[in-house]
LUMNU-502081 format. One record per residue (C-alpha): residue in one letter; residue number from 1; x, y, z negated. Coordinates in nm, 2 decimals. Each point is the difference from the previous one (the first is absolute). Example, Ala and Ser with C-alpha at 12.3 -4.5 7.8 and 13.67 -1.06 7.14 Angstrom:
<atoms>
+------+-----+--------+--------+--------+
: type : seq :      u :      v :      w :
+------+-----+--------+--------+--------+
:    A :   1 :   1.23 :  -0.45 :  -0.78 :
:    S :   2 :   0.14 :   0.34 :   0.07 :
+------+-----+--------+--------+--------+
</atoms>
This chain:
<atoms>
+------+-----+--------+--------+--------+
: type : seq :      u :      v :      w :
+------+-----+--------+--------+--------+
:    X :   1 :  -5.19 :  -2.42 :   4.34 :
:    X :   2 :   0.19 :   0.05 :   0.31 :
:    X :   3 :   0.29 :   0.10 :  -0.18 :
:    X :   4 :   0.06 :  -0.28 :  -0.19 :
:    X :   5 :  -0.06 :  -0.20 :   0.22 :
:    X :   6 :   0.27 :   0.11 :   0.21 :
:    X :   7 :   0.21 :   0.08 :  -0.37 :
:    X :   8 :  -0.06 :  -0.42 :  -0.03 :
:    X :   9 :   0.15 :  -0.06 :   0.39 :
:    X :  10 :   0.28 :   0.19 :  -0.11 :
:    X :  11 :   0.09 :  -0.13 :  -0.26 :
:    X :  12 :  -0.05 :  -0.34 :   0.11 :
:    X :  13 :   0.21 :   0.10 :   0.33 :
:    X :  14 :   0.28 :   0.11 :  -0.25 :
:    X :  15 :   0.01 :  -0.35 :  -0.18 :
:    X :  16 :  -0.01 :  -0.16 :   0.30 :
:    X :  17 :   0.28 :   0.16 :   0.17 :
:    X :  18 :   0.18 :  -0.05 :  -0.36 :
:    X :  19 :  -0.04 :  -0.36 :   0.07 :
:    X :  20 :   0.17 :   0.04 :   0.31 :
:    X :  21 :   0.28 :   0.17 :  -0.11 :
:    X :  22 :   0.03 :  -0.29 :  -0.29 :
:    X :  23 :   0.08 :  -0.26 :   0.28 :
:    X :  24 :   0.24 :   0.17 :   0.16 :
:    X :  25 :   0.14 :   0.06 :  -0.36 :
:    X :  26 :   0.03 :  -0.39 :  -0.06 :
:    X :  27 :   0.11 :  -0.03 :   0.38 :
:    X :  28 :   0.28 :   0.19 :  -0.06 :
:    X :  29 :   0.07 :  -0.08 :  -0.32 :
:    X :  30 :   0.03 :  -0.38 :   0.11 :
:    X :  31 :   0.18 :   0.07 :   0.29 :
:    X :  32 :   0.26 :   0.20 :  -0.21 :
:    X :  33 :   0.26 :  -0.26 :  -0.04 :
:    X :  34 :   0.00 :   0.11 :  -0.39 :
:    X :  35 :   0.06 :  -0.26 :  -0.28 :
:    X :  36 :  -0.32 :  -0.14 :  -0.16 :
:    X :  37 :   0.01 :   0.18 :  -0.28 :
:    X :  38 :  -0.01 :   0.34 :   0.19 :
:    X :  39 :  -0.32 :  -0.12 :   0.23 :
:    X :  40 :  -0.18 :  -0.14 :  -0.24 :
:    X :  41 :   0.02 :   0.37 :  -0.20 :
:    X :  42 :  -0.10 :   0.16 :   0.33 :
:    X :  43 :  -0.30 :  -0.25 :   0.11 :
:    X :  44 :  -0.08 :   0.08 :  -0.35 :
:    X :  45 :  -0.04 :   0.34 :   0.05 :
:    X :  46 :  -0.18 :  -0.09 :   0.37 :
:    X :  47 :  -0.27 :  -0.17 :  -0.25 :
:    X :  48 :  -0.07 :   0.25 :  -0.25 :
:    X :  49 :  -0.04 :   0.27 :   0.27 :
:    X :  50 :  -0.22 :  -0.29 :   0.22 :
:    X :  51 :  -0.26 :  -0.01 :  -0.30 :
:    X :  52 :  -0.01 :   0.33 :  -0.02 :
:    X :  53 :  -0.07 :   0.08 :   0.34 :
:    X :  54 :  -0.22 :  -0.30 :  -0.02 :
:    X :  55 :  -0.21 :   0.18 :  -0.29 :
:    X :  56 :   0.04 :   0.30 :   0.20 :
:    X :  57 :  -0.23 :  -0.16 :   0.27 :
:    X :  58 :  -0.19 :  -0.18 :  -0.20 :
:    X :  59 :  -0.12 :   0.35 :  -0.15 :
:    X :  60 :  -0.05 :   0.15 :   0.28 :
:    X :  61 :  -0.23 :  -0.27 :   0.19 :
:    X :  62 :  -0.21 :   0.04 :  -0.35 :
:    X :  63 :  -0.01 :   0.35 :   0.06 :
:    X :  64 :  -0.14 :  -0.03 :   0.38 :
:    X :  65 :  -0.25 :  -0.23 :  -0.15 :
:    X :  66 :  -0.13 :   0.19 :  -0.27 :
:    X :  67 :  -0.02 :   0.29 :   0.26 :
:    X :  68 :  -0.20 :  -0.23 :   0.21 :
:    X :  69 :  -0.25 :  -0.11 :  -0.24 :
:    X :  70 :  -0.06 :   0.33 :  -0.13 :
:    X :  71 :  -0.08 :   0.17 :   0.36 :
+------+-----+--------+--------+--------+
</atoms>
């Protein structure tokens, strides 16, 4: 159970530094000095990869759990 436990921190470790990256994305992205049109496309882009990383985490905090419960 040890592995997965530590296969759930990972993952979750991996989303959350995806997050991270996803700010800077829209940081930069805003900061640009782009017309609209051409930020909104890239803070769309910032979102689709945020949920992802998002599900990411969220899959691996369910993965430390069930590697909890079941040692």
């Amino acid at each position: 159970m040890d592995m997965l436990i530590w296969g759930g921190a990972v993952l979750t470790m991996i989303g959350v530094l995806t997050l991270l990256w996803c700010i800077f994305l829209a940081m930069r992205a805003r900061k640009s000095g782009l017309p609209d049109d051409q930020i909104k496309a890239q803070l769309q882009r910032a979102v689709v990869l945020n949920l992802g990383a998002l599900a990411v985490s969220g899959l691996g905090l369910i993965v430390v759990v069930v590697g909890v419960i079941l040692g």
